[in-house]
BANUKOL-853976 format. One record per residue: x, y, z of N, C-alpha, C in turn; chain. Coordinates in Angstrom, 1 decimal. Layout:
// residues N
X, Y, Z, X, Y, Z, X, Y, Z, A $
...
***
This chain:
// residues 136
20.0, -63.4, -6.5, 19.5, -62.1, -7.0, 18.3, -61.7, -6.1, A $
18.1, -60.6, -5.9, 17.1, -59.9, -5.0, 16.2, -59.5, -5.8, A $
14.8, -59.8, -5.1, 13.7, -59.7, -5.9, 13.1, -58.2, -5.5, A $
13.0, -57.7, -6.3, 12.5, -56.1, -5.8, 11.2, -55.8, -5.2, A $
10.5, -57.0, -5.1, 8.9, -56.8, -4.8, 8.9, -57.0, -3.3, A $
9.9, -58.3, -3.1, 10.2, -58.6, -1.9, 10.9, -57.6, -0.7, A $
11.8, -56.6, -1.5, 12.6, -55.5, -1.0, 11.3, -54.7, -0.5, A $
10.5, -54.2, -1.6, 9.7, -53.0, -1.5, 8.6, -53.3, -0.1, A $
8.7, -54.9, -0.4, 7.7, -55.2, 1.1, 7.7, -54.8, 2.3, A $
9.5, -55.4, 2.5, 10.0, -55.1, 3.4, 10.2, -53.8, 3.7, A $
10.5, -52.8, 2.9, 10.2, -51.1, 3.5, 9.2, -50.9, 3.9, A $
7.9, -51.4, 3.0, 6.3, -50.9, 3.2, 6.5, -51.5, 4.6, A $
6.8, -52.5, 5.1, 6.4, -52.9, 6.6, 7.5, -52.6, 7.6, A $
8.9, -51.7, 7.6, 9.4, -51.2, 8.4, 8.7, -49.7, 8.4, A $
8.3, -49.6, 7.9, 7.8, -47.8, 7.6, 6.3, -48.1, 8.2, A $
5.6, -48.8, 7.5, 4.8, -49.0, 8.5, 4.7, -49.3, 10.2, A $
5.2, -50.2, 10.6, 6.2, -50.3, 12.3, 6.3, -48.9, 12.8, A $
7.2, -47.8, 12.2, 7.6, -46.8, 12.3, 6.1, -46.2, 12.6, A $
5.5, -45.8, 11.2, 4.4, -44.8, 11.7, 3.4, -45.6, 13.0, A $
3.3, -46.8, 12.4, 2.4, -47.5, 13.9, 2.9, -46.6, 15.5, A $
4.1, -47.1, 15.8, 4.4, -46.6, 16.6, 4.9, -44.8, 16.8, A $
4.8, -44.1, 15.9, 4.4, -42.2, 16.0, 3.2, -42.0, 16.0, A $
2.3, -42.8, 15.6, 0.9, -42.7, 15.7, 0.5, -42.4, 17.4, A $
1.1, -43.6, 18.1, 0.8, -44.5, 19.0, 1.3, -43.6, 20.3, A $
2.6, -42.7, 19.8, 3.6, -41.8, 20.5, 2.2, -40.4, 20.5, A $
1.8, -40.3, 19.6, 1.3, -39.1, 19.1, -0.4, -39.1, 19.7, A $
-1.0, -40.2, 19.8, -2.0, -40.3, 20.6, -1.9, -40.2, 21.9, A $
-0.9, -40.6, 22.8, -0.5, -41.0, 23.9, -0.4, -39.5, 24.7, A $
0.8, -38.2, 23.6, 0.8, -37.0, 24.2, -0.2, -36.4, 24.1, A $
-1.7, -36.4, 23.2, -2.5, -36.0, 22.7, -3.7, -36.2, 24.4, A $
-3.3, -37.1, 24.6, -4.0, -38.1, 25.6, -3.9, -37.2, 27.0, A $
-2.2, -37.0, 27.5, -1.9, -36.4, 28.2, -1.9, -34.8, 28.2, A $
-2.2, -34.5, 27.4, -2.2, -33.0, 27.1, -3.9, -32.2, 27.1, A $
-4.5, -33.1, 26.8, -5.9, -32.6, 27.2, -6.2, -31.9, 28.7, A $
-5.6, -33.2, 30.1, -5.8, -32.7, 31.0, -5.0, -31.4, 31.6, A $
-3.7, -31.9, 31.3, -2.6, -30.9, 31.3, -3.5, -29.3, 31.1, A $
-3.5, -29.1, 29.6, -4.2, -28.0, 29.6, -5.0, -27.6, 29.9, A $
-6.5, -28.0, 30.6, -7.2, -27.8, 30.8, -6.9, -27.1, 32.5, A $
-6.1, -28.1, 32.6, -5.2, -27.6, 34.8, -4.7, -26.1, 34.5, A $
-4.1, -25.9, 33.4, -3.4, -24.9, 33.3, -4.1, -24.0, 32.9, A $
-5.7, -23.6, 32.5, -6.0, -23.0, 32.0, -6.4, -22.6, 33.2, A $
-7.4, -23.4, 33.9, -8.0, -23.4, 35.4, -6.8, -22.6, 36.7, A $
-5.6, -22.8, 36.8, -4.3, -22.4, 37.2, -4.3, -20.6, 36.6, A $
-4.5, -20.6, 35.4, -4.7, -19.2, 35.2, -6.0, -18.3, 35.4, A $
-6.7, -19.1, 35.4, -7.8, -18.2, 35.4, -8.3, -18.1, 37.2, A $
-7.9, -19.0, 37.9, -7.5, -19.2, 39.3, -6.7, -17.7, 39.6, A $
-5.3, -17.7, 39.3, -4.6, -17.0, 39.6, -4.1, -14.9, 38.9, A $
-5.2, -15.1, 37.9, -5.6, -14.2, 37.2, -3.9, -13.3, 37.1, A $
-3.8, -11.9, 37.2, -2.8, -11.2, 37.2, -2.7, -10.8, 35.6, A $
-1.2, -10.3, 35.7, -1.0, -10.0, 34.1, -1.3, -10.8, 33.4, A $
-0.6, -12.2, 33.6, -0.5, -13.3, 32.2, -1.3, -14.2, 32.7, A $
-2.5, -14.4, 32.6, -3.4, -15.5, 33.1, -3.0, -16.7, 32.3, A $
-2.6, -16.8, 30.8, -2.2, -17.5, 30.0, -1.3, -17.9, 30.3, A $
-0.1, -17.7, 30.9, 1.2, -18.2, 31.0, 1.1, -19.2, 31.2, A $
0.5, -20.2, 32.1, 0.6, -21.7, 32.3, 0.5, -22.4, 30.8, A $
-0.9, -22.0, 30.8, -1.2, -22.6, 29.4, -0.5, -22.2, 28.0, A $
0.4, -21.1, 27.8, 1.0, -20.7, 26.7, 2.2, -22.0, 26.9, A $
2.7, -22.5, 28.2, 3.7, -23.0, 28.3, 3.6, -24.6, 28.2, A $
2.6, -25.2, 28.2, 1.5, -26.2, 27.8, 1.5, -26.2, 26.3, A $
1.6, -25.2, 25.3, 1.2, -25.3, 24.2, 2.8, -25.3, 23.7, A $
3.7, -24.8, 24.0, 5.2, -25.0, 23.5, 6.0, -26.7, 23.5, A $
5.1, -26.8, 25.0, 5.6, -28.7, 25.0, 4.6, -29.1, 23.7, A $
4.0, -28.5, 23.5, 2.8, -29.3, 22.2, 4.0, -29.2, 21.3, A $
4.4, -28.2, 21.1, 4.9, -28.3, 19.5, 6.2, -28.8, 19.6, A $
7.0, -29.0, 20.7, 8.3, -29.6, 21.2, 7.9, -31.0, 21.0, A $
7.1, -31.5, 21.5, 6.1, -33.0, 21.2, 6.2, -33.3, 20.0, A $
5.1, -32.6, 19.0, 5.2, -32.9, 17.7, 6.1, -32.8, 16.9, A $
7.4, -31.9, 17.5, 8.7, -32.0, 16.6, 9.1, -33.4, 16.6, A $
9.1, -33.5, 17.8, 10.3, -34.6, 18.4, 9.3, -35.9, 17.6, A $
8.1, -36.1, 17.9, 7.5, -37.4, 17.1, 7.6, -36.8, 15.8, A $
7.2, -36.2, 15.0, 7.9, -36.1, 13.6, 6.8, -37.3, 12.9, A $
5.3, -37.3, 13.4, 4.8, -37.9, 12.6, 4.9, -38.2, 11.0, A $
5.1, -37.0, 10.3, 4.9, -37.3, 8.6, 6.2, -36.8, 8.7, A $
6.8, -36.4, 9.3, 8.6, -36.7, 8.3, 8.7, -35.1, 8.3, A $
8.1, -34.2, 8.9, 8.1, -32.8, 8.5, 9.4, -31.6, 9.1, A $
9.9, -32.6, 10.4, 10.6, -31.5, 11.1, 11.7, -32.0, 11.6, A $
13.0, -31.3, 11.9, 13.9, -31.6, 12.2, 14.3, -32.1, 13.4, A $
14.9, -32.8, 14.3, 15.3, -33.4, 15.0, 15.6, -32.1, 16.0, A $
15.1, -32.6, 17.6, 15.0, -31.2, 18.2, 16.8, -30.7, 18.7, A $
17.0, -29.8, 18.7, 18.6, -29.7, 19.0, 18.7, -29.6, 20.8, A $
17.4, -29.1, 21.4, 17.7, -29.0, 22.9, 17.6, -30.4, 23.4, A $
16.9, -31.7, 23.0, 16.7, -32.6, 23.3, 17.7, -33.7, 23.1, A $
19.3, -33.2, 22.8, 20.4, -34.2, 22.7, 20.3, -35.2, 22.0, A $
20.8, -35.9, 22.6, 20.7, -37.1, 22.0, 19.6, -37.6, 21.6, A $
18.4, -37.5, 22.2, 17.2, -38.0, 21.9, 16.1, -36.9, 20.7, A $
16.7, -36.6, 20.2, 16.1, -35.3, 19.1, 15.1, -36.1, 18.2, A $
14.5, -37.2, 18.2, 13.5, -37.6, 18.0, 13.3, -38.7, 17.8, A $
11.9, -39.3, 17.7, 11.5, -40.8, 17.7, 12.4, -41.2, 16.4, A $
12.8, -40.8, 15.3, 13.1, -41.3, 14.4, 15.0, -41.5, 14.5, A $
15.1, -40.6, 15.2, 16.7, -41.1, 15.9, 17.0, -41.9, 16.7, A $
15.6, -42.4, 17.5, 16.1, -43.8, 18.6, 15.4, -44.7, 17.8, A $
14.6, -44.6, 16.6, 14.5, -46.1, 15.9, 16.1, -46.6, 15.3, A $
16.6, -45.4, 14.6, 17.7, -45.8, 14.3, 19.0, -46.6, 15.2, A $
19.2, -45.8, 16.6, 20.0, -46.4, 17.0, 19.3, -47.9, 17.5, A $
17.7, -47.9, 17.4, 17.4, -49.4, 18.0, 17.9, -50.5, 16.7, A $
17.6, -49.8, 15.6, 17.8, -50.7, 14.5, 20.1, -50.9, 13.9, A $
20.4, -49.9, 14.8, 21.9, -50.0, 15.1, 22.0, -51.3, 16.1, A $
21.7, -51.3, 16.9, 21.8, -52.3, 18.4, 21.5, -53.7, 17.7, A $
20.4, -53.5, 17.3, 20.1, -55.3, 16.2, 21.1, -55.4, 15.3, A $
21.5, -55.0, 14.6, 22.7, -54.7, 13.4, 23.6, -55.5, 14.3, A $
24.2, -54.6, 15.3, 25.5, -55.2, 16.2, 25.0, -56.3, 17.2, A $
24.2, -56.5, 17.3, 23.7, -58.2, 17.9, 24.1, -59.2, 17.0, A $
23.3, -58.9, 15.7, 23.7, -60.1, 14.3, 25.1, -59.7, 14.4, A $
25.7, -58.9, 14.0, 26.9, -58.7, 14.0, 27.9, -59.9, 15.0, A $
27.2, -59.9, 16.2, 27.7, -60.5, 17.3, 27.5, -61.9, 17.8, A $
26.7, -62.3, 16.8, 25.9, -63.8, 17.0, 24.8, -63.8, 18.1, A $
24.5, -63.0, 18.6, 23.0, -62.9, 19.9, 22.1, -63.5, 19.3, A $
21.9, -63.0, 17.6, 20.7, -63.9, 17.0, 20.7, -64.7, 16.8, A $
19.8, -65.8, 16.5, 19.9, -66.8, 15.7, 20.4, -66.7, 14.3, A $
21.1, -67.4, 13.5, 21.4, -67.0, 12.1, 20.1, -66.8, 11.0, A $
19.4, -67.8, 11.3, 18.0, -67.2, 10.3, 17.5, -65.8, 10.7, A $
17.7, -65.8, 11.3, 16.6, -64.2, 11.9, 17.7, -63.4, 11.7, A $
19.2, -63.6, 12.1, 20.3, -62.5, 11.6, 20.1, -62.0, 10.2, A $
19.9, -62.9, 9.3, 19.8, -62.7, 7.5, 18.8, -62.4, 7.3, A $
17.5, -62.7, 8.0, 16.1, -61.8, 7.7, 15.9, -60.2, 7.9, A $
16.6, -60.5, 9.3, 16.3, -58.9, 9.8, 17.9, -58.0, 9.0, A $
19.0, -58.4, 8.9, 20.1, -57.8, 8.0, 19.3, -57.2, 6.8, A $
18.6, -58.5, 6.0, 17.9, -57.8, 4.6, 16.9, -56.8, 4.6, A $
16.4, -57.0, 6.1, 14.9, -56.0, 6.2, 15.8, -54.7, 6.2, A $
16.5, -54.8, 6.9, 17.0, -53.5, 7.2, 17.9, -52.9, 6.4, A $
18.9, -53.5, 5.5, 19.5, -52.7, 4.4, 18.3, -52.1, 3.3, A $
17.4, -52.9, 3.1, 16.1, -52.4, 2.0, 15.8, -51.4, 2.4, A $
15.4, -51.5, 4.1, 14.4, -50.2, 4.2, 15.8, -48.8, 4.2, A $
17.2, -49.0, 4.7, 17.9, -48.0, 4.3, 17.8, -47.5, 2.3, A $
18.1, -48.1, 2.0, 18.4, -48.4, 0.2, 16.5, -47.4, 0.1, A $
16.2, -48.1, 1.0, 14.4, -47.2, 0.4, 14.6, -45.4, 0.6, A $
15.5, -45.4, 1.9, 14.8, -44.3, 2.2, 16.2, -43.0, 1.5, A $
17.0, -43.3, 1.4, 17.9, -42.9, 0.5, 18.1, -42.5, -0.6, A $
17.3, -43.7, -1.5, 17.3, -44.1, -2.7, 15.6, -43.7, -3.3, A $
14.7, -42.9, -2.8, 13.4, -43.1, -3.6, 13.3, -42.9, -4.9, A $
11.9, -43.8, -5.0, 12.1, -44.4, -6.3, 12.0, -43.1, -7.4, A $
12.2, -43.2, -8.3, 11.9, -42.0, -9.4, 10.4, -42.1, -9.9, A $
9.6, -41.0, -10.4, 8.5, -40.7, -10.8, 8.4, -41.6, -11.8, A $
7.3, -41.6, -12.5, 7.0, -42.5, -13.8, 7.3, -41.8, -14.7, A $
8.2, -42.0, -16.0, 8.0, -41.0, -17.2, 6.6, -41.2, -17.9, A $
6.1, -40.2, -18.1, 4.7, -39.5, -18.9, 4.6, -38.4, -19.4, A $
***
């Protein structure tokens, strides 16, 4: 029998993993985008003309192409010009496919196959299945 506290752990700490790493994605472009913009503002105001902004307007579209694609809080769809890779939450999946078919294939060791098998059906069953409100 499966213990549901045990289940629920195991979501709270793939979900956590998850945001650790969008956080970490999300700092990283945040990081690279400072200087970026700032080149491009300098680039415009350098090169003045009609659209002095253009560098920098095009600077700010990778922003929001960025924050689709990481999908920090779950808010936005997977990008469609980015193919296959339409967002961090679609290559966790296929990473967490790849382990699947490892255990599947004996690569793992069997203890760690049944650990990570159970981590990973829970956290599906979680995110599928959330839990219902409390009646009050």
């Amino acid at each position: 029998m499966k213990n549901p506290e045990s289940e629920s752990r195991s979501a709270l700490i793939r979900e956590s993993l998850v945001f650790q790493l969008k956080l970490l994605a999300d700092g990283t472009r945040d990081f690279l985008l400072v200087p970026v913009s700032l080149v491009a503002t300098l680039v415009g105001l350098l090169r003045g003309g009609a659209e002095p902004d253009r560098e920098f307007r095009r600077v700010l579209e990778l922003g929001r192409q960025s924050e689709q694609w990481i999908n920090l809080f779950g808010h936005h769809e997977p990008l469609r010009e980015a193919g296959q890779a339409g967002s961090i939450d679609l290559l966790l999946t296929r990473a967490e496919q790849v382990v699947r078919e490892q255990t599947r294939q004996g690569a793992i060791s069997e203890t760690a196959s049944r650990a990570i098998e159970k981590a990973l059906d829970k956290a599906h069953r979680e995110v599928r299945e959330p839990e219902s409100p409390p009646d009050g």
